[in-house]
N, CA, C and O of each residue as an XYZ file, in Angstrom:
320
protein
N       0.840     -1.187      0.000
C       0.000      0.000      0.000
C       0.877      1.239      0.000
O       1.848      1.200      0.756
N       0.719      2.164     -0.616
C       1.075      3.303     -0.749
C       1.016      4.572      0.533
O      -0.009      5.042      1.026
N       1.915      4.798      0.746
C       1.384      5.366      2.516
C       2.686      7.077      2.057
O       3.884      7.235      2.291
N       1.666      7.985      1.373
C       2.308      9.193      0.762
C       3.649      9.707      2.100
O       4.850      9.933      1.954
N       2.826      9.738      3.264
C       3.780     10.165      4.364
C       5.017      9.346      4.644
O       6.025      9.917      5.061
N       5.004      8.130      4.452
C       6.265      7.298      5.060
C       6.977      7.736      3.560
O       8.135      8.056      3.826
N       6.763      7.856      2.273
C       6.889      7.889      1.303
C       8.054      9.552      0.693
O       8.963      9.901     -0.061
N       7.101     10.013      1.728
C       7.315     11.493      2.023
C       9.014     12.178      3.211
O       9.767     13.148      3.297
N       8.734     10.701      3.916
C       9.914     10.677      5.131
C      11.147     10.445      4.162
O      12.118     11.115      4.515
N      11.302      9.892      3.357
C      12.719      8.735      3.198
C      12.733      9.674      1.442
O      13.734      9.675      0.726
N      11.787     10.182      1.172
C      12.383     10.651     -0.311
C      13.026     12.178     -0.726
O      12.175     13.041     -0.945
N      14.199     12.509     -0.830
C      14.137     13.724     -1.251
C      14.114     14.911     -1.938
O      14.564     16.043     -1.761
N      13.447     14.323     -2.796
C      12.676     15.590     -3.833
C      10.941     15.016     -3.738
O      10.519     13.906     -4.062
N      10.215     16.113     -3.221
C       8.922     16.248     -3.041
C       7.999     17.167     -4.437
O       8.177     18.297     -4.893
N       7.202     16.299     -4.722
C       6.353     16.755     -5.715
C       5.505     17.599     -5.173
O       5.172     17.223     -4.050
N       4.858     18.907     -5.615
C       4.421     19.365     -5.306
C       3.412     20.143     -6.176
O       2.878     21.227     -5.941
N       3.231     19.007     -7.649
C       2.328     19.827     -8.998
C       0.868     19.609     -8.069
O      -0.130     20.305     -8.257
N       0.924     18.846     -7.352
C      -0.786     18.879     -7.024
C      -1.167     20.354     -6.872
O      -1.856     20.939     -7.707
N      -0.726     20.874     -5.862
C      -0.348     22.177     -4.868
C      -0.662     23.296     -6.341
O      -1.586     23.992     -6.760
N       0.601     22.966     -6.706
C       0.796     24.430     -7.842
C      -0.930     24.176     -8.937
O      -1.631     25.086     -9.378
N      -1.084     23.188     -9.038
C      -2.386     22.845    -10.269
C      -3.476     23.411     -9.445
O      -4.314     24.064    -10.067
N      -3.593     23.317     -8.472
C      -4.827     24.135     -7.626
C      -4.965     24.562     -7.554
O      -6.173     24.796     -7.586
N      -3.905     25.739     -7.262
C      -3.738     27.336     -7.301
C      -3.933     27.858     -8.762
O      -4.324     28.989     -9.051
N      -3.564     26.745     -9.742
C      -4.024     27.325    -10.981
C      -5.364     26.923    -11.321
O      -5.846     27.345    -12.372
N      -6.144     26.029    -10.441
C      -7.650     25.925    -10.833
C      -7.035     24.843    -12.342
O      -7.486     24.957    -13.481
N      -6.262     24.147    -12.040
C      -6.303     23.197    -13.229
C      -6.499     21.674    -13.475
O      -5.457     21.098    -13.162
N      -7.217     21.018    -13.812
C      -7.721     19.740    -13.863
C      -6.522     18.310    -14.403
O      -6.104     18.391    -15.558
N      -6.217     17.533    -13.849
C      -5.867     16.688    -14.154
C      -5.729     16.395    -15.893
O      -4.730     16.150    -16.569
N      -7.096     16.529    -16.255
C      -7.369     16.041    -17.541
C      -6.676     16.787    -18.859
O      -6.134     16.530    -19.934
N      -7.168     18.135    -17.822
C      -6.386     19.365    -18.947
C      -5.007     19.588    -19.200
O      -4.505     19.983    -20.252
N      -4.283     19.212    -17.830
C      -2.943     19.414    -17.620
C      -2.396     18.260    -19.071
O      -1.820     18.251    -20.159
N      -3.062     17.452    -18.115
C      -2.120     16.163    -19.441
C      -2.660     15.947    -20.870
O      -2.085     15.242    -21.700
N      -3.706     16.550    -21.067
C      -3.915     16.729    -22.797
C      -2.965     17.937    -22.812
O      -2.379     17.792    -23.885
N      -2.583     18.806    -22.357
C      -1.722     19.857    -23.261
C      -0.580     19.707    -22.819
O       0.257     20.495    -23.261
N      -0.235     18.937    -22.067
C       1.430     18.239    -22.198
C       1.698     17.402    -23.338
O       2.562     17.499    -24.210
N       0.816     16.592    -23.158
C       0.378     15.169    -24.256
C       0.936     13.963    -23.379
O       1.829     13.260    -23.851
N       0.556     13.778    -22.437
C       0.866     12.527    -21.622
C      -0.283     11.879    -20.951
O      -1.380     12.413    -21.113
N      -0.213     10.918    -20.297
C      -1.957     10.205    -20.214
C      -2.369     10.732    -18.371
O      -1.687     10.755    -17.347
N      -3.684     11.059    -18.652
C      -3.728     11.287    -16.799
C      -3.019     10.343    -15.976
O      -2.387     10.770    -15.010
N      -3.050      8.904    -16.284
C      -2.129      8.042    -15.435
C      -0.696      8.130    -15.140
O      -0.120      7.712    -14.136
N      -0.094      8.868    -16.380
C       0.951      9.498    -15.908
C       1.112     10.359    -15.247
O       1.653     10.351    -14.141
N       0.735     11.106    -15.732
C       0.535     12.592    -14.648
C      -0.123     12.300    -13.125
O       0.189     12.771    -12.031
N      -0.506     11.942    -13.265
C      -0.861     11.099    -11.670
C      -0.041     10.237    -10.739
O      -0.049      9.988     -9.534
N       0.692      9.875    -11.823
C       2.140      9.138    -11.311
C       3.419     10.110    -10.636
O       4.245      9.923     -9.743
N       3.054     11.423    -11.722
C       4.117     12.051    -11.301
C       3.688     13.063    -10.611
O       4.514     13.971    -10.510
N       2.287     13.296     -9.896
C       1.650     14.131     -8.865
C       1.926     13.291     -7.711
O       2.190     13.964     -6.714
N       1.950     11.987     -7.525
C       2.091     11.589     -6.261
C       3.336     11.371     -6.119
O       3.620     11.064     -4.961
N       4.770     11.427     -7.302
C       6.137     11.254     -6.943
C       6.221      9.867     -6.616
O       6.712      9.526     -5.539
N       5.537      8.541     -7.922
C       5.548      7.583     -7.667
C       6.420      7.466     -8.965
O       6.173      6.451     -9.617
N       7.284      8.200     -9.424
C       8.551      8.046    -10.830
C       9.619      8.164    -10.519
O       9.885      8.899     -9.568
N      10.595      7.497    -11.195
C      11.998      8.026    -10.659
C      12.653      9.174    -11.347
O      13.735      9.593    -10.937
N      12.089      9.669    -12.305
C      12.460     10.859    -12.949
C      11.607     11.459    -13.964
O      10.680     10.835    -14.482
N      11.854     12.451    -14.206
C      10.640     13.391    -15.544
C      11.792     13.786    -16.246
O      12.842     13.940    -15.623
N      11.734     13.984    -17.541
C      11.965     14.489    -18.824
C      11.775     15.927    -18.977
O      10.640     16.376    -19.142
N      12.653     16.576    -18.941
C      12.938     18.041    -18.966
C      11.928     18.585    -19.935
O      11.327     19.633    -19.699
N      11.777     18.022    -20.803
C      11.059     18.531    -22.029
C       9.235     18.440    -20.975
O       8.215     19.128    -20.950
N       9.592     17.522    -20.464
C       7.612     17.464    -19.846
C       7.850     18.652    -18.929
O       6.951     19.492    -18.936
N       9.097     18.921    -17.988
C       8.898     20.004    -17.031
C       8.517     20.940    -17.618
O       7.459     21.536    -17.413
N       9.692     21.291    -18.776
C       9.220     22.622    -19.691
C       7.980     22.732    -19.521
O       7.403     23.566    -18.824
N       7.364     21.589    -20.382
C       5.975     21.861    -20.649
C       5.050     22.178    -19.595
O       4.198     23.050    -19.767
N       5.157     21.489    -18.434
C       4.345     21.803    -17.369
C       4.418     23.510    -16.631
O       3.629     24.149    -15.935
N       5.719     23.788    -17.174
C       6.213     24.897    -16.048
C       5.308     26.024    -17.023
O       4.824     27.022    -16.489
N       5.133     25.753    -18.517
C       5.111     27.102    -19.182
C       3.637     26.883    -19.124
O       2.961     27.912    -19.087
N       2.984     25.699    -19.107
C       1.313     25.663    -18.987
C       0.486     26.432    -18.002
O      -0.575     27.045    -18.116
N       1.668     26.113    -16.546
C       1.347     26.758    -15.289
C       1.462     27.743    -14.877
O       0.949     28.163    -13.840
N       2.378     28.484    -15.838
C       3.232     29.835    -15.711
C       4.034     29.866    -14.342
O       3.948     30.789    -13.532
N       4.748     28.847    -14.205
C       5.619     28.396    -12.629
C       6.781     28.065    -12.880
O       6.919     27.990    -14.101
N       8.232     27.687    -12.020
C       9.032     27.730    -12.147
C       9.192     26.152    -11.551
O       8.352     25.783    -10.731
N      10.200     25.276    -11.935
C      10.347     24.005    -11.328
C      10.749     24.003    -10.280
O      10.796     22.827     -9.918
N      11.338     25.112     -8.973
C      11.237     25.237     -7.895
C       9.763     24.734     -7.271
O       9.666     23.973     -6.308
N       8.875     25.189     -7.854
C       7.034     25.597     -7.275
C       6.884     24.089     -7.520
O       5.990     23.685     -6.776
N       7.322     23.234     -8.154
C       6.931     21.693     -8.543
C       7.588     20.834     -7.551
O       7.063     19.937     -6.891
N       8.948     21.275     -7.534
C       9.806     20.054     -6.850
C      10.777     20.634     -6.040
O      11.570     21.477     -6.462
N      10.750     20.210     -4.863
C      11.302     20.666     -3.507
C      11.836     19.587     -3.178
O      11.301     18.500     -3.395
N      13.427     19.787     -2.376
C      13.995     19.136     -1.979
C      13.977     19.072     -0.622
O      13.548     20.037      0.011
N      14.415     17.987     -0.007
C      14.395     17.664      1.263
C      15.626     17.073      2.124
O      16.281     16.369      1.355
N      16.143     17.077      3.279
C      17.403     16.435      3.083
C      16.664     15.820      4.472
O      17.414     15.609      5.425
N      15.127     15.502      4.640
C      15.053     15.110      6.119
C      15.306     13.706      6.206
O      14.800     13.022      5.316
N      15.994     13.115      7.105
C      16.421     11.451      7.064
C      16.263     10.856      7.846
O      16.963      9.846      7.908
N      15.130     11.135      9.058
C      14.611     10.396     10.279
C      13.365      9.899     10.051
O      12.782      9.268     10.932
């Protein structure tokens, strides 16, 4: 089972497009038709269940959102 918080303890770079997509009032569905990737992806990479994204998708996300990849992905160095 997927448990975001223990998930959240031990990883350090934190996703944070949920956050930024809200503030933009933006839908799942919409985000990933104008990236061109499938909601299941994008869902994959809202919960930070990937081991990496493709610069070219950040681009795309950052310029859709009008945000900077700081506002997406935050690092963490917590290790307890």
């Amino acid at each position: 089972m997927y448990d975001p918080k223990f998930m959240e303890k031990f990883m350090a770079i934190i996703v944070n497009l949920d956050v930024v997509m809200a503030k933009r009032k933006m839908r799942s569905k919409d985000l990933a038709a104008q990236i061109g990737i499938s909601e299941q992806n994008l869902s994959l990479l809202k919960t930070g269940k990937v081991k990496g994204m493709r610069f070219d998708t950040l681009q795309k996300i950052c310029r859709i959102l009008e945000c900077q990849p700081g506002d997406i992905l935050e690092y963490s160095n917590q290790t307890d």
